[in-house]
SEBA-541128 format. One record per residue (C-alpha): residue number from 0; residue in three letters; x, y, z. Coordinates in steps of 0.05 Angstrom, whole numbers, plus 5000, padded with zeros to 4 digits. Example, Ala and Ser with C-alpha at 12.3 -4.5 7.8 and 13.67 -1.06 7.14 Angstrom:
! SEBA-541128
<pt 0,'Ala',<5246,4910,5156>>
<pt 1,'Ser',<5273,4979,5143>>
//
This chain:
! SEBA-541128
<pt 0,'Unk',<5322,5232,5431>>
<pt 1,'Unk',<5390,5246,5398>>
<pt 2,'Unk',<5440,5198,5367>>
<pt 3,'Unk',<5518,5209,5341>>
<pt 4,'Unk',<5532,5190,5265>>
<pt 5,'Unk',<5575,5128,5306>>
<pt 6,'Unk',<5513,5102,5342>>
<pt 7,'Unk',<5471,5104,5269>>
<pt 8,'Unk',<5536,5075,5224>>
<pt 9,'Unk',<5539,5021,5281>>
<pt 10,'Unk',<5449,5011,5276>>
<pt 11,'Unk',<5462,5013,5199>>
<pt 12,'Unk',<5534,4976,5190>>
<pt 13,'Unk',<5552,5032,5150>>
<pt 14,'Unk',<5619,5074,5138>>
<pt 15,'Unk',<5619,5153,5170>>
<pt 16,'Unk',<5661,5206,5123>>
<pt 17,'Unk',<5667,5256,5168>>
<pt 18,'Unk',<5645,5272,5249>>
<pt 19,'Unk',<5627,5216,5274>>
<pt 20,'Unk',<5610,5255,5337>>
<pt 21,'Unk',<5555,5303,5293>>
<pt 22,'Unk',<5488,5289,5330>>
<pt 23,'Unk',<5416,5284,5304>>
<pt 24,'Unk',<5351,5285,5344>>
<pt 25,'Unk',<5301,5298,5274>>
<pt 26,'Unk',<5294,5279,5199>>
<pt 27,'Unk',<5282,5325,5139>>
<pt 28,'Unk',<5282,5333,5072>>
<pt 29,'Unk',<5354,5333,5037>>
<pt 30,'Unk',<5339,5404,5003>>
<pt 31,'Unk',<5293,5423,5078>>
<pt 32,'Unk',<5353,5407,5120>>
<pt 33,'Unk',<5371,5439,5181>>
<pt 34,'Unk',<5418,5429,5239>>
<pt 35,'Unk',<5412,5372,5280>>
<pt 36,'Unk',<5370,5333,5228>>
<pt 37,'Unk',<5384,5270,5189>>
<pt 38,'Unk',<5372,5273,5111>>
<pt 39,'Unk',<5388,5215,5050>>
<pt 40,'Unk',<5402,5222,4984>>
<pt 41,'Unk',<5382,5157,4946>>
<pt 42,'Unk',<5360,5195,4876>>
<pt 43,'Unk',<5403,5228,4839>>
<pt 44,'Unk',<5345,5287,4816>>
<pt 45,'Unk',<5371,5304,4882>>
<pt 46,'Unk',<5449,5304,4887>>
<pt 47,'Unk',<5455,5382,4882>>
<pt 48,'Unk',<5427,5388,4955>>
<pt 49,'Unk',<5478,5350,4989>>
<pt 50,'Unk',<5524,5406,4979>>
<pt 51,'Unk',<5480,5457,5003>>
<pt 52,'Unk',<5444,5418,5056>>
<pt 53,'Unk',<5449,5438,5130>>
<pt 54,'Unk',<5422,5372,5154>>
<pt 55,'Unk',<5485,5339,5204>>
<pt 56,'Unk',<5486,5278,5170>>
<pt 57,'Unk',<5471,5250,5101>>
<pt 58,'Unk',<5461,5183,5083>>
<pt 59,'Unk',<5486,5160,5015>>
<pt 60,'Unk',<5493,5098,4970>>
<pt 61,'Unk',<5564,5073,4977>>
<pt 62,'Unk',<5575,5083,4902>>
<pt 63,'Unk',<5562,5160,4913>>
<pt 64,'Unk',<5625,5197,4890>>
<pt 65,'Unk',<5623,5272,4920>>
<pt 66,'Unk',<5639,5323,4865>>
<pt 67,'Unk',<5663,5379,4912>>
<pt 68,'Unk',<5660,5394,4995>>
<pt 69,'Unk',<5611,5375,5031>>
<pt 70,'Unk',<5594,5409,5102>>
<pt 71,'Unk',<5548,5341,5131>>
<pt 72,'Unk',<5574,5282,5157>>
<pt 73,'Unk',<5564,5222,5101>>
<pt 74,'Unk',<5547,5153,5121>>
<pt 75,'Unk',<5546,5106,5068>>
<pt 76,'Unk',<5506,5052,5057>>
<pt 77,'Unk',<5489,4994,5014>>
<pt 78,'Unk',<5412,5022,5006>>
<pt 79,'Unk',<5405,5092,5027>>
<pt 80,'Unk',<5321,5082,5016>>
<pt 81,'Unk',<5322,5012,5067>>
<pt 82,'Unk',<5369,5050,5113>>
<pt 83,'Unk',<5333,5100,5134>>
<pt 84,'Unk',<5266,5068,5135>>
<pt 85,'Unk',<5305,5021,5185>>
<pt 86,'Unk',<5326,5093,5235>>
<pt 87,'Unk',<5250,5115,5220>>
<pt 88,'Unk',<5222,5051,5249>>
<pt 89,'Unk',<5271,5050,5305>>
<pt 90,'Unk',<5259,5130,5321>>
<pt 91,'Unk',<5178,5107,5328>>
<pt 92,'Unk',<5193,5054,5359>>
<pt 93,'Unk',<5228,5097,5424>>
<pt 94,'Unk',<5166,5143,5422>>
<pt 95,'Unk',<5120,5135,5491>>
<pt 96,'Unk',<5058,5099,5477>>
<pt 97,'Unk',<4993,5114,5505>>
<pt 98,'Unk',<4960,5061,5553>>
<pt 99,'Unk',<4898,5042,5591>>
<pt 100,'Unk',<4825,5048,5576>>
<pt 101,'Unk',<4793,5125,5573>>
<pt 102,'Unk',<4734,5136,5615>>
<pt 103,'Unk',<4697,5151,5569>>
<pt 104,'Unk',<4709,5082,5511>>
<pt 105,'Unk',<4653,5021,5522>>
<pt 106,'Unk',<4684,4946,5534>>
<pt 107,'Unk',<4640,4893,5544>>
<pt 108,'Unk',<4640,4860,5606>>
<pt 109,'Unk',<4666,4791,5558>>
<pt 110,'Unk',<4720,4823,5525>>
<pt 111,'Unk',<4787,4798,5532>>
<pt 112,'Unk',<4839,4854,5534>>
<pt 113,'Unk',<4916,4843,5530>>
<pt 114,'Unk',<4969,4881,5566>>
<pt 115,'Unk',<4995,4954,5555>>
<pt 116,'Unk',<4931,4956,5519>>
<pt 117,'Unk',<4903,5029,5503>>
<pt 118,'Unk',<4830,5035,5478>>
<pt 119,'Unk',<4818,5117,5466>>
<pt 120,'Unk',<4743,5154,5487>>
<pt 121,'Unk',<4686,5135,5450>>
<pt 122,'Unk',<4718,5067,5426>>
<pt 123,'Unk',<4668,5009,5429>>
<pt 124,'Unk',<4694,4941,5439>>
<pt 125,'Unk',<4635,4888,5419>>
<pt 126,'Unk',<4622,4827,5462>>
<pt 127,'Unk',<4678,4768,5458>>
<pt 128,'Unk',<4724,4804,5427>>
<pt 129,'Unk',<4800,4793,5441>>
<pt 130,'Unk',<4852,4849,5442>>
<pt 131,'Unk',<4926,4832,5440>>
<pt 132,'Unk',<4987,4864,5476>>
<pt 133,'Unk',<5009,4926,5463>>
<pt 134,'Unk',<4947,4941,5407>>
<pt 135,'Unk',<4924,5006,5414>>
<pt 136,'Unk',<4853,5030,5385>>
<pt 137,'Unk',<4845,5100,5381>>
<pt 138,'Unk',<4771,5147,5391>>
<pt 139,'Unk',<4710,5131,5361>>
<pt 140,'Unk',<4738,5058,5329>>
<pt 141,'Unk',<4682,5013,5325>>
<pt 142,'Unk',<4707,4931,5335>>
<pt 143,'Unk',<4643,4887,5336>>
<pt 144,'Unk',<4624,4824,5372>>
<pt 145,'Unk',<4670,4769,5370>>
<pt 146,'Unk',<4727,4799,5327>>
<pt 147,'Unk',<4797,4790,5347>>
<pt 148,'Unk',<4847,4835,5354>>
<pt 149,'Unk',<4930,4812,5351>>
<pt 150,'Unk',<4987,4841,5383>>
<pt 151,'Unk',<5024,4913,5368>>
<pt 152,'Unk',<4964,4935,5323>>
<pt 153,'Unk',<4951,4998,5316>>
<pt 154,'Unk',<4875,5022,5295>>
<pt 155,'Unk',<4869,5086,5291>>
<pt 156,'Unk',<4799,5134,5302>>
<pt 157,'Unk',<4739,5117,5264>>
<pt 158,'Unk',<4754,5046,5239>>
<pt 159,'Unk',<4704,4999,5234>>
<pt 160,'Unk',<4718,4921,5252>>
<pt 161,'Unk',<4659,4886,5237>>
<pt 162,'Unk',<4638,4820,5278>>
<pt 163,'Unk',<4673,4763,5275>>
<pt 164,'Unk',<4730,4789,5235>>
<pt 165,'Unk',<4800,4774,5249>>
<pt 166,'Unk',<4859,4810,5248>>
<pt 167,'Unk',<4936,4789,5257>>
<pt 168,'Unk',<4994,4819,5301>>
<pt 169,'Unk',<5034,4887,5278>>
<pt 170,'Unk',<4973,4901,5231>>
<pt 171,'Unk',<4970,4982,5216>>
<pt 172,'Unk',<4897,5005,5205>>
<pt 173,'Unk',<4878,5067,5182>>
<pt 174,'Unk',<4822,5128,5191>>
<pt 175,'Unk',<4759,5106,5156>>
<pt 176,'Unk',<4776,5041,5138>>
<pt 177,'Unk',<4719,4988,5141>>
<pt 178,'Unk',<4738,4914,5156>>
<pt 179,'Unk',<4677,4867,5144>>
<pt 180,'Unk',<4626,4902,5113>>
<pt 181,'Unk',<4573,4860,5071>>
<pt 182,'Unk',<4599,4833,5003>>
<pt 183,'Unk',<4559,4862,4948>>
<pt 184,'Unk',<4516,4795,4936>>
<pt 185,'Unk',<4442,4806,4906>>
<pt 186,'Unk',<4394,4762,4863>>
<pt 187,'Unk',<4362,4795,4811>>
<pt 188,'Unk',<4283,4772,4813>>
<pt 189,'Unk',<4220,4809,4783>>
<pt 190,'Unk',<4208,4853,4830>>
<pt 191,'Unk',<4281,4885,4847>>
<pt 192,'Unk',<4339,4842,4884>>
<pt 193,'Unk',<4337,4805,4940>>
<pt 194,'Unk',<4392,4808,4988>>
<pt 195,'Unk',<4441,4747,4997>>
<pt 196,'Unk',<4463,4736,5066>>
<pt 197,'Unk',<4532,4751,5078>>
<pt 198,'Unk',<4555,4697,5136>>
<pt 199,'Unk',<4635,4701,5123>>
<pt 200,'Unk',<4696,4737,5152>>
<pt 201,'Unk',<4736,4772,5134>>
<pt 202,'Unk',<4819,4759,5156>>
<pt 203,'Unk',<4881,4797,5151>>
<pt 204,'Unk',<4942,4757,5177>>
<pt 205,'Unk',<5007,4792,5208>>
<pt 206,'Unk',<5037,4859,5185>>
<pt 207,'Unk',<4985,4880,5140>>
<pt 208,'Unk',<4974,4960,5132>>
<pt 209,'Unk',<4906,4990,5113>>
<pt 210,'Unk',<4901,5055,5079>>
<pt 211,'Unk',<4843,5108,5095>>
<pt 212,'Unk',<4777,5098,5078>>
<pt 213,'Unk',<4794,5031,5046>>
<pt 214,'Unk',<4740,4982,5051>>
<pt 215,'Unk',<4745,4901,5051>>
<pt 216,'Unk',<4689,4860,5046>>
<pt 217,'Unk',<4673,4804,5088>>
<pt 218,'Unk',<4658,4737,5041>>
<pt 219,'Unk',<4590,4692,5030>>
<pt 220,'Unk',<4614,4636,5056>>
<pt 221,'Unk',<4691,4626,5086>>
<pt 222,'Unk',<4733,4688,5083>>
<pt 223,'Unk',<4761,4746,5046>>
<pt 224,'Unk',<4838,4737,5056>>
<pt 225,'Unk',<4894,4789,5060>>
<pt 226,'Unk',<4956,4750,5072>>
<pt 227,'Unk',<5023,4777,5112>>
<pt 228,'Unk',<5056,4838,5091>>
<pt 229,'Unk',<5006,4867,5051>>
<pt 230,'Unk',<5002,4941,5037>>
<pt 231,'Unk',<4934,4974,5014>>
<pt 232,'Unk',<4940,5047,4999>>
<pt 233,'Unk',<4878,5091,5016>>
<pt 234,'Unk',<4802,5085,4981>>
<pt 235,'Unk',<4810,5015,4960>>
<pt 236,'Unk',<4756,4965,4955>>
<pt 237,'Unk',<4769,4897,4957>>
<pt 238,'Unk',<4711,4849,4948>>
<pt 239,'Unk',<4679,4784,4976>>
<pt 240,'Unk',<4722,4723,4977>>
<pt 241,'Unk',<4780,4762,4947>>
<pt 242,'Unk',<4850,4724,4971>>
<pt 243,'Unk',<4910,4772,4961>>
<pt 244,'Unk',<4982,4744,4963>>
<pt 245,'Unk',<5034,4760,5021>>
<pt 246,'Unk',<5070,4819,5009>>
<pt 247,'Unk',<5028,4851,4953>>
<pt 248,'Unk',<5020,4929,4951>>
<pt 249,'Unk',<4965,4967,4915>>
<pt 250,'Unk',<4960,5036,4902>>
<pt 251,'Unk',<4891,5085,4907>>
<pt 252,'Unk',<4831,5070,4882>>
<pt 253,'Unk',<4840,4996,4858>>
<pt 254,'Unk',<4781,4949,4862>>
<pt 255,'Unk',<4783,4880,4853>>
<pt 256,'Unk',<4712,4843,4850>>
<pt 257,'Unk',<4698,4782,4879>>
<pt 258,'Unk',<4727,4713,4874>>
<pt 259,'Unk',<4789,4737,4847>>
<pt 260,'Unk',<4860,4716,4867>>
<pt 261,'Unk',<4926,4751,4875>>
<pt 262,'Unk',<4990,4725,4873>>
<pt 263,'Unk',<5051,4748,4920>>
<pt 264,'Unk',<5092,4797,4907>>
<pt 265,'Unk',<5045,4841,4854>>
<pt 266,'Unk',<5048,4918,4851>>
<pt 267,'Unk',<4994,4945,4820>>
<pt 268,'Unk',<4978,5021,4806>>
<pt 269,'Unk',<4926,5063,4819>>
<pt 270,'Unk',<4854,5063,4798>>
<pt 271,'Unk',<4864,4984,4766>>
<pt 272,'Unk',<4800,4947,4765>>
<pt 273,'Unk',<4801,4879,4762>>
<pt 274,'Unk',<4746,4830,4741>>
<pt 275,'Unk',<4707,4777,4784>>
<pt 276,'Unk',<4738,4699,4784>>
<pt 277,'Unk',<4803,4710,4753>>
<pt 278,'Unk',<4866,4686,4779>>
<pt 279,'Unk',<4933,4742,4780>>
<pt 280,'Unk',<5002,4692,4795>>
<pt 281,'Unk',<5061,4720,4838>>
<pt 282,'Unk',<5107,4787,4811>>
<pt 283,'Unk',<5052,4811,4762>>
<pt 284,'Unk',<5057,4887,4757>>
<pt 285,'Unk',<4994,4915,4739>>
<pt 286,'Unk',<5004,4992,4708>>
<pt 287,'Unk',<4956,5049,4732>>
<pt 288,'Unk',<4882,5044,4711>>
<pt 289,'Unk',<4897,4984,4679>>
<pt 290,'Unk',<4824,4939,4666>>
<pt 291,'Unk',<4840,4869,4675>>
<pt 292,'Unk',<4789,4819,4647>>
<pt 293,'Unk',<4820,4743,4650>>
<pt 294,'Unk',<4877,4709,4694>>
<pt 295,'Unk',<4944,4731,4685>>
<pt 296,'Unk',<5014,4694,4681>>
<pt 297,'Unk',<5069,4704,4741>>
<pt 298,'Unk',<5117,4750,4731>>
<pt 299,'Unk',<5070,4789,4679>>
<pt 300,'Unk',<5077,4855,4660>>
<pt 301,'Unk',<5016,4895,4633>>
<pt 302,'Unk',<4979,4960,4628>>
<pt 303,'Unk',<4923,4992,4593>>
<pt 304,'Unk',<4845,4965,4576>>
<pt 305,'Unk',<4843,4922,4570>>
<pt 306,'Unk',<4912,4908,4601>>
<pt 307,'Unk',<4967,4877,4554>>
<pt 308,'Unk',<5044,4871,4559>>
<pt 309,'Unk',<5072,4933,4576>>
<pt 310,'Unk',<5123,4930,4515>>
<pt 311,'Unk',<5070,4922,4474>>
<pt 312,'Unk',<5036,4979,4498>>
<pt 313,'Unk',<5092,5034,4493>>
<pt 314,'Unk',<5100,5014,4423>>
<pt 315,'Unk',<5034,5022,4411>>
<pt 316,'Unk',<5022,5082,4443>>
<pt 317,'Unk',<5078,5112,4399>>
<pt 318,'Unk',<5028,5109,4345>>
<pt 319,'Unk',<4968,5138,4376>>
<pt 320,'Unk',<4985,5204,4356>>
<pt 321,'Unk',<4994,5191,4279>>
<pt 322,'Unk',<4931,5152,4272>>
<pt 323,'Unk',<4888,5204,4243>>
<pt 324,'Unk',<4950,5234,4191>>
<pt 325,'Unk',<4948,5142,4177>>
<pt 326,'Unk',<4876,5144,4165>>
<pt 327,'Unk',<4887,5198,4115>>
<pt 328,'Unk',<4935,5170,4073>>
<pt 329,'Unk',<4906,5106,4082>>
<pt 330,'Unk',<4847,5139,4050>>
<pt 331,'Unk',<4881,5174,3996>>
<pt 332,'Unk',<4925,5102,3985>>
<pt 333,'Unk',<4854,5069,3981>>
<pt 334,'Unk',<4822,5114,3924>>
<pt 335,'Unk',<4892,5109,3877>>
<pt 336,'Unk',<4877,5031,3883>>
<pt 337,'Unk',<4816,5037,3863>>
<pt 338,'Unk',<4836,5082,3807>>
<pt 339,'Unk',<4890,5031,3778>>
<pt 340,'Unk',<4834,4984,3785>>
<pt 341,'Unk',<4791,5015,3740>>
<pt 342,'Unk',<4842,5032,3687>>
<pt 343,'Unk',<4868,4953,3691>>
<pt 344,'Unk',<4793,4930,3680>>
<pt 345,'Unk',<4783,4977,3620>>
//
């Protein structure tokens, strides 16, 4: 597929400087271009390569102010990130999609499968389930009996969809991932634990993404939520009855035990652990390996562990460094007290 700077400006509503014939069929890198490929410049780290780039055409912020010639067609935009996740999406979305059932996948004879459906060799599809339109579930992806299935999902090989599970239209779900295992539930008793039933579900409504070998448990009793437009990065473990907020997006390696609530809107970094039956409100930004013990306030903003405000914690990491020289003169401060003490006793 190829498209002139004119068709993109028109996609993008932005403003060509330049050929507004210059073609692309390819993305790259701004400092990796090459002919024929389309390249954007959003950080400035970067502005040196856009007068050195041989990418066709550039796109830039509309405040970007050239400081000498420049061989690529510009177009300028309002968001130079946004725009060209907007071409990405539409340059996937012209890509030919696989279709049918292999030979060689298993579907129950009372599964329910949409249209434009593709299910790849060595899939299993369980009894009852339901596939949307347009889903397509790549080799050796597991979906168990009585799970649905939305529209324009995309599974790719190896997940597991446990039974009963149930997962919403234009949901992305990645290698590895596990969608329903057990909850960790166990009651301690005098000889070892006995194993608590896990009898709920677990749902993802529409446009969620699931990273790699990220794992969501399915709840006790009701479900473990993941509301729209969530984003889950890769090895993430999300426990039973966990309810995360539309549109939240966590980084590797964050667990969150059970019971606990997120808000909408919350970023939170890698490796953050947060506690069991604690309640996180909408916008919280939670800093990498953060250890969050008790509810926090909307719009909070915290790091460390335990986590507190993230002002607070820049200033006090300021001072890290000069604890042990403090300790020493605190010392030496302490013994001269103790010294005038004496001498104002005798």
């Amino acid at each position: 597929m190829e498209f002139s700077a004119k068709q993109i400006a028109a996609f993008i509503q932005g403003e060509i400087v330049g050929d507004e014939n210059a073609k692309v069929h390819t993305f790259a890198k701004i400092e990796e271009g090459v002919p024929g490929a389309l390249s954007f410049l959003a950080n400035p780290k970067y502005a040196s390569y856009i007068y050195t780039t041989q990418s066709s055409i550039v796109l830039v912020n509309k405040d970007f102010q050239p400081e000498q010639e420049i061989k690529a067609t510009l177009i300028k935009v309002d968001n130079a990130y946004e725009s060209l996740a907007k071409l990405m999406n539409l340059y996937e979305s012209n890509k030919p999609k696989k279709l049918g059932v292999d030979s060689l996948a298993y579907v129950a004879p009372t599964a329910k499968l949409g249209e434009n459906v593709y299910i790849g060799a060595f899939a299993y599809i369980g009894e009852n389930v339901i596939i949307g339109d347009n889903t397509q579930i790549y080799p050796h992806t597991y979906i168990g009996d009585g799970a649905k299935v939305g529209d324009t999902c995309v599974l790719y090989s190896n997940v597991s969809i446990y039974h009963d599970c149930r997962i919403g239209n234009e949901c992305i779900i990645h290698s590895g991932a596990v969608i329903g295992s057990d909850g960790f539930g166990f009651a301690p008793t005098d000889e070892g634990y006995d194993k608590i039933p896990q009898i709920g579900i677990v749902i993802l409504e529409d446009k969620v993404e699931i990273g790699a070998n990220t794992c969501l448990d399915r709840s006790t009793m009701g479900a473990t939520v993941i509301h729209k437009g969530v984003k889950l990065d890769n090895l993430i473990h999300i426990a039973h009855n966990v309810e995360v907020g539309s549109h939240t997006g966590m980084a590797a390696q964050v667990g969150i035990s059970g019971s606990t609530k997120v808000g909408e809107w919350c970023m939170i970094g890698g490796q953050a652990g947060l506690s069991g039956h604690i309640t996180i409100g909408d916008k919280v930004g939670i800093g990498a390996q953060s250890g969050i013990k008790s509810s926090v306030k909307d719009g909070s903003q915290i790091i460390g562990s335990p986590a507190i405000e993230i002002k607070q914690w820049f200033k006090a990491s300021t001072v890290f460094k000069h604890l042990p020289d403090m300790y020493l003169e605190m010392s030496k401060l302490r013994k001269e007290l103790d010294e005038l003490k004496k001498q104002l006793n005798n």
